[in-house]
OpenMM code with the backbone's topology and positions (N, CA, C; nanometers):
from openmm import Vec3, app, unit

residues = "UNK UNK UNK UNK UNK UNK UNK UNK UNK UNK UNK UNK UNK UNK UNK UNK UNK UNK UNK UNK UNK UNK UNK UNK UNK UNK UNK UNK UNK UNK UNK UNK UNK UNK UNK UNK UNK UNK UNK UNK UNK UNK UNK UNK UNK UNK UNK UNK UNK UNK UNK UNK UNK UNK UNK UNK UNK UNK UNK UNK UNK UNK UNK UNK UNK UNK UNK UNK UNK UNK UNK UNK UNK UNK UNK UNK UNK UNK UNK UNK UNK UNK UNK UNK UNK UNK UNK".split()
positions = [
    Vec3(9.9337, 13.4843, 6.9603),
    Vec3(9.9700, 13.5901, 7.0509),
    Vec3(9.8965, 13.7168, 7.0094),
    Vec3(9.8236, 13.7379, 7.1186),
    Vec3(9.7250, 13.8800, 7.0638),
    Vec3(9.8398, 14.0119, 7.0961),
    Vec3(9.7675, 14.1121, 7.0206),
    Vec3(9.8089, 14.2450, 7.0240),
    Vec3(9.8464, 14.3263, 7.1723),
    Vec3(9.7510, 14.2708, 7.2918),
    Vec3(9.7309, 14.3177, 7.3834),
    Vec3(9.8185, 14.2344, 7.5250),
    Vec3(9.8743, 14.1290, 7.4408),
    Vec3(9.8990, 13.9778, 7.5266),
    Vec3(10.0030, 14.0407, 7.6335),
    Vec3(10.1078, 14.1637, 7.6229),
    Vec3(10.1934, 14.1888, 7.7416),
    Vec3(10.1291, 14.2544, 7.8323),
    Vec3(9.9642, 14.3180, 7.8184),
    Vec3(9.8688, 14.3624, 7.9657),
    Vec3(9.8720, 14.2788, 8.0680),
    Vec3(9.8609, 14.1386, 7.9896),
    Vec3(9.8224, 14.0234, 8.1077),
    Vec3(9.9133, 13.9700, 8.1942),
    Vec3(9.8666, 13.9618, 8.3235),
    Vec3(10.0267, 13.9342, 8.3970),
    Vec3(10.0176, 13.7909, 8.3746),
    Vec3(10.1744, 13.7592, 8.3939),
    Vec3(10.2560, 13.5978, 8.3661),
    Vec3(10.2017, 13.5570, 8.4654),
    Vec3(10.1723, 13.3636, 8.4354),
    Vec3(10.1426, 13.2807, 8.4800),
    Vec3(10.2788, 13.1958, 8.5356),
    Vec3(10.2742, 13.1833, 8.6527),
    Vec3(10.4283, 13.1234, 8.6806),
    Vec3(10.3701, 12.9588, 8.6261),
    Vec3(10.4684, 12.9063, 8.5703),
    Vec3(10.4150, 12.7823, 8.5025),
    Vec3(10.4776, 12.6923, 8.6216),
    Vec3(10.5609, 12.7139, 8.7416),
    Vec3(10.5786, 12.6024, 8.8233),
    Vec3(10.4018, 12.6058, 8.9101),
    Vec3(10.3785, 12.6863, 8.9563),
    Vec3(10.2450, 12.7346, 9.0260),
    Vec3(10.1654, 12.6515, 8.9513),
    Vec3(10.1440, 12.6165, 8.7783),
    Vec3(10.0169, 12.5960, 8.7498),
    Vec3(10.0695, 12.4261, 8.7955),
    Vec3(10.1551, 12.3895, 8.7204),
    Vec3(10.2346, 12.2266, 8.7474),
    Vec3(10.2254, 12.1865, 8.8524),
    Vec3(10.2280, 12.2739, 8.9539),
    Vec3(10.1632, 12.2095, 9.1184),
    Vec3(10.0625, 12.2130, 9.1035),
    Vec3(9.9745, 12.2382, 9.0643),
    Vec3(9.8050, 12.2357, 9.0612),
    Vec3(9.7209, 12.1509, 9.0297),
    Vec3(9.8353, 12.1029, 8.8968),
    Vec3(9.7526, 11.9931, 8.8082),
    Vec3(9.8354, 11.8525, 8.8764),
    Vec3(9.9323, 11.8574, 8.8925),
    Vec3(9.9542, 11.7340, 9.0255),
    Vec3(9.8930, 11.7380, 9.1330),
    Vec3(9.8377, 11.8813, 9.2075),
    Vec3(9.8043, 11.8166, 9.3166),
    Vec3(9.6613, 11.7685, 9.2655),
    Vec3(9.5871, 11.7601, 9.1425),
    Vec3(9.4507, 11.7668, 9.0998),
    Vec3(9.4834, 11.5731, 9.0177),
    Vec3(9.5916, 11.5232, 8.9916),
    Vec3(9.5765, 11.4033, 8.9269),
    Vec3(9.6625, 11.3339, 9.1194),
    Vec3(9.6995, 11.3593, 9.2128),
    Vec3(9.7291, 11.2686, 9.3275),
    Vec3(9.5652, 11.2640, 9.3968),
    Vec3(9.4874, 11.3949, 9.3613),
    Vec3(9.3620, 11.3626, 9.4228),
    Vec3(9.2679, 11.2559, 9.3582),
    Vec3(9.3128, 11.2695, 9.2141),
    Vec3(9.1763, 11.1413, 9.1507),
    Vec3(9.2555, 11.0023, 9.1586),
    Vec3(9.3917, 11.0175, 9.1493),
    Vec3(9.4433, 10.9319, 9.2151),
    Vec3(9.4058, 10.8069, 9.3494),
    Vec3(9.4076, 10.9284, 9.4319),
    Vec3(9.3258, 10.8638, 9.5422),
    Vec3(9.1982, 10.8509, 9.6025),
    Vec3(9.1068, 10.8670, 9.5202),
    Vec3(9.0021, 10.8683, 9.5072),
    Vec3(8.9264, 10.7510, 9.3996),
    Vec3(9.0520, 10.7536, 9.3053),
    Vec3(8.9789, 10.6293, 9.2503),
    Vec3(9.0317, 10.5227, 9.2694),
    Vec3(9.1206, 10.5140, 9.3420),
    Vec3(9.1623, 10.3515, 9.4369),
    Vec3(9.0827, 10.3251, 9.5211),
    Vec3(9.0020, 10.4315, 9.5565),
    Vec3(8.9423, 10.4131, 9.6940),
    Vec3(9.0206, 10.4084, 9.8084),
    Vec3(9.1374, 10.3588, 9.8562),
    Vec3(9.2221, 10.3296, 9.9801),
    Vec3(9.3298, 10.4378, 10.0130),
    Vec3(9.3617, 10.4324, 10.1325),
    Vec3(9.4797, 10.5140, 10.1414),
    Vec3(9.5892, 10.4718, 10.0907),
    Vec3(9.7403, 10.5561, 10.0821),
    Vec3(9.8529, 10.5139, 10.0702),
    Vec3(9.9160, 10.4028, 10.1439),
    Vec3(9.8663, 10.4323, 10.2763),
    Vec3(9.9735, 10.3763, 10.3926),
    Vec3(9.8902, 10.2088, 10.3602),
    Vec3(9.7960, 10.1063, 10.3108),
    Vec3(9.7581, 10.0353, 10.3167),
    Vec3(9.8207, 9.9167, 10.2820),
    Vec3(9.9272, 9.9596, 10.1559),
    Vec3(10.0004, 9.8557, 10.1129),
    Vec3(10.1577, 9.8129, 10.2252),
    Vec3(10.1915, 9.9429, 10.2510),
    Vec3(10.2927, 9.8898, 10.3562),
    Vec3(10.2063, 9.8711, 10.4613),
    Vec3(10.1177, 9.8642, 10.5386),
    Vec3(10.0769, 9.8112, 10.6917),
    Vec3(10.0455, 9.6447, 10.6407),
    Vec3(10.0027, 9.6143, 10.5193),
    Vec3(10.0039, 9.4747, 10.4915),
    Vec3(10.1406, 9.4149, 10.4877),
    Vec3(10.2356, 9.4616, 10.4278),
    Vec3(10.3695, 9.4379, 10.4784),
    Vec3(10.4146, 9.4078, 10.5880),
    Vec3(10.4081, 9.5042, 10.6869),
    Vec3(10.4335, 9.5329, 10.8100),
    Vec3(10.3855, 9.4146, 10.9383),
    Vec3(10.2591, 9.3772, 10.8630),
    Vec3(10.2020, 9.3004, 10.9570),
    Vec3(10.2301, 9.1855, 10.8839),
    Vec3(10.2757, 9.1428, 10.7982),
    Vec3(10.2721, 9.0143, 10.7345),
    Vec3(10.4413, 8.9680, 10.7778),
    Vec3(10.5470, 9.0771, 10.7859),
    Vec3(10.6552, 9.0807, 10.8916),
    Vec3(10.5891, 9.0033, 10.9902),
    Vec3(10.4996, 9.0792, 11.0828),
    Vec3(10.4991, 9.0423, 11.2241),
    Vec3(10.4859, 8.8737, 11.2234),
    Vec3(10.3500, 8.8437, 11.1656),
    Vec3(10.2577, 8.7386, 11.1865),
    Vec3(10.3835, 8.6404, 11.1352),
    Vec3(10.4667, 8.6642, 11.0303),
    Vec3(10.5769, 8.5541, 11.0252),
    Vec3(10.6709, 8.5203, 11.1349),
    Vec3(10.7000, 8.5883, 11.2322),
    Vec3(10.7550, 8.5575, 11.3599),
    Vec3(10.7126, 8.4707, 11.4455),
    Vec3(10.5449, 8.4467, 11.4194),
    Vec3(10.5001, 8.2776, 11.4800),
    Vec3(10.4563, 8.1962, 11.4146),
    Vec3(10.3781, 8.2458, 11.2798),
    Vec3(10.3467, 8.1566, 11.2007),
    Vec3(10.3660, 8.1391, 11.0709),
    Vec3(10.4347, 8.0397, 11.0214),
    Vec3(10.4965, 8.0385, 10.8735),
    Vec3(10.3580, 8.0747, 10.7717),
    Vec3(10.3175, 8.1736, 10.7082),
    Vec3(10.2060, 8.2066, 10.6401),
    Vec3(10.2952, 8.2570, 10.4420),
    Vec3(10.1789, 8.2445, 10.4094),
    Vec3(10.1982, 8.2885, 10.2553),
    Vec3(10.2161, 8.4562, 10.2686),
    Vec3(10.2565, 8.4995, 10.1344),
    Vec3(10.2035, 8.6505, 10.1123),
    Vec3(10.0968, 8.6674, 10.1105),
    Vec3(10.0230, 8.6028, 10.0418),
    Vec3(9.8642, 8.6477, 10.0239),
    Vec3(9.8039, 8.6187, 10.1165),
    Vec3(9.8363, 8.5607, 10.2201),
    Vec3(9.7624, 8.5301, 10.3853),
    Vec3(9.7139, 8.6639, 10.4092),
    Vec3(9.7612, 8.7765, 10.4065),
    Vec3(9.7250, 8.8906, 10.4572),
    Vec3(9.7010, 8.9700, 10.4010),
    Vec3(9.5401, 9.0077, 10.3987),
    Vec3(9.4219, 9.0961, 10.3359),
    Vec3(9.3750, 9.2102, 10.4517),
    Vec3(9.4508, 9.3327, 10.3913),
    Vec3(9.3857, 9.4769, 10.4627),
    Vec3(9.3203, 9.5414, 10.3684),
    Vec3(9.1822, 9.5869, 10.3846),
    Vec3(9.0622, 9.6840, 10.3233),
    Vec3(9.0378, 9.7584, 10.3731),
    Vec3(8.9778, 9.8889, 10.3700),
    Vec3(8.9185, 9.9562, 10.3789),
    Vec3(8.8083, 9.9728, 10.3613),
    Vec3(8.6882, 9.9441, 10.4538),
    Vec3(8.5493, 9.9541, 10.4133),
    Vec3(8.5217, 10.0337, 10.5011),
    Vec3(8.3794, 10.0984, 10.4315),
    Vec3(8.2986, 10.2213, 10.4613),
    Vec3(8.1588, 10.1618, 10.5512),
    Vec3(8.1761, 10.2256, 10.6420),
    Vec3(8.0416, 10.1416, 10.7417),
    Vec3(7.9762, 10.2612, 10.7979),
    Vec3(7.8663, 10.3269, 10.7309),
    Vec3(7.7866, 10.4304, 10.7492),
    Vec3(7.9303, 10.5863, 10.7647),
    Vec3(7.8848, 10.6159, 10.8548),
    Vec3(7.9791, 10.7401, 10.8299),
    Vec3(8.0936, 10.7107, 10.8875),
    Vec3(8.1635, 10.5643, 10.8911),
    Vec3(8.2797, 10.5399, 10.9575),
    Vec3(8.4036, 10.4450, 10.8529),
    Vec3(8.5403, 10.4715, 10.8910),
    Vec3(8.5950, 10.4121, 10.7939),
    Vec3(8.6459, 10.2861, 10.8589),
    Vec3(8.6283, 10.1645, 10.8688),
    Vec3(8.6671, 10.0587, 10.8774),
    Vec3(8.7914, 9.9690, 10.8587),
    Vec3(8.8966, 9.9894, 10.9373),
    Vec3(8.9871, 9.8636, 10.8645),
    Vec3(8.9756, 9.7010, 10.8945),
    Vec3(8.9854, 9.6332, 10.7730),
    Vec3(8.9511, 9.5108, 10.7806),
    Vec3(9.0834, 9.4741, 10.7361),
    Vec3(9.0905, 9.3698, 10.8301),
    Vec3(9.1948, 9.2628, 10.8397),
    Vec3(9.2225, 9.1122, 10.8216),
    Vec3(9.2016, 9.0514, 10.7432),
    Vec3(9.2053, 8.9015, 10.6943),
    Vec3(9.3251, 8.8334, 10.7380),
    Vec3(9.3190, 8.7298, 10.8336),
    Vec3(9.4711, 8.6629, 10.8146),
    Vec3(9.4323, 8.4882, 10.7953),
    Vec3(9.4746, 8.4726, 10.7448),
    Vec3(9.4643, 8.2441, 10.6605),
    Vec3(9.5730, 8.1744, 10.7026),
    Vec3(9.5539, 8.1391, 10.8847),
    Vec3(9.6459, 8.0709, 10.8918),
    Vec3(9.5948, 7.9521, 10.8642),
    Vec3(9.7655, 7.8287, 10.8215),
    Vec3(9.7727, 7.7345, 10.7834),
    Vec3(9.6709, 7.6292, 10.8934),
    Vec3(9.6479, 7.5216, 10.8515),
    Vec3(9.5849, 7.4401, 10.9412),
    Vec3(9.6610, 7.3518, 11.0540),
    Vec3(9.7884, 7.3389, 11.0206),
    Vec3(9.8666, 7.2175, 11.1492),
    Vec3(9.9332, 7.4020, 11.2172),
    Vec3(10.0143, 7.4115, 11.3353),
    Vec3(10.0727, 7.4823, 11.4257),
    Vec3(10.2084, 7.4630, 11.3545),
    Vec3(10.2780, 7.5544, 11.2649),
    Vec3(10.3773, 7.5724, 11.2446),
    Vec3(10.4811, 7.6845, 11.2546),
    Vec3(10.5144, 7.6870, 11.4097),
    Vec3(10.5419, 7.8343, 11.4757),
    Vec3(10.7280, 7.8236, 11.4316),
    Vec3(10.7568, 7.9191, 11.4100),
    Vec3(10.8865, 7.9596, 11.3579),
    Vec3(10.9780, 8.0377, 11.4268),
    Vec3(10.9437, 8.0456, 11.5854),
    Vec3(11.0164, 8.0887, 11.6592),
    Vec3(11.1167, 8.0585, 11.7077),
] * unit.nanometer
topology = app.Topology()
chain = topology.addChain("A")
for resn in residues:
    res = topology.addResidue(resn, chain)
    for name in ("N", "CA", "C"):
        topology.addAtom(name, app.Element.getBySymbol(name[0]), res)
């Protein structure tokens, strides 16, 4: 603590704590590459697609790929080979 240290005005320490969270949710998402919402819309749709066809969890693959300056969603679904509708 310097001599001079009460010149300097206080740092509200909630102010800096938002800063450095909002600075680790950004590398966060940046180094997943994907959005948030990606893991529930695979959910969501893996709901649906079970309403006609009995499928695995892992049947359903959503990505995000980058196709020149556009963002892409890709959608994978592995249905089974015989018609096993569950309606």
């Amino acid at each position: 603590m310097g001599l001079f240290d009460f010149l300097k005005p206080k740092q509200n320490t909630a102010a800096i704590a938002k800063d450095r969270l909002r600075i680790i949710v950004a590398q966060e998402r940046t180094g997943r590459g994907a959005p948030d919402y990606l893991p529930l819309l695979q959910r969501e749709l893996l709901e649906v697609i079970r309403k006609y066809v009995s499928v695995d969890v892992d049947a359903v693959k959503v990505d995000l790929v980058k196709d020149g300056g556009h963002d892409v969603l890709d959608i994978s679904v592995a249905l089974p080979e015989g018609r096993s509708a569950t309606v």
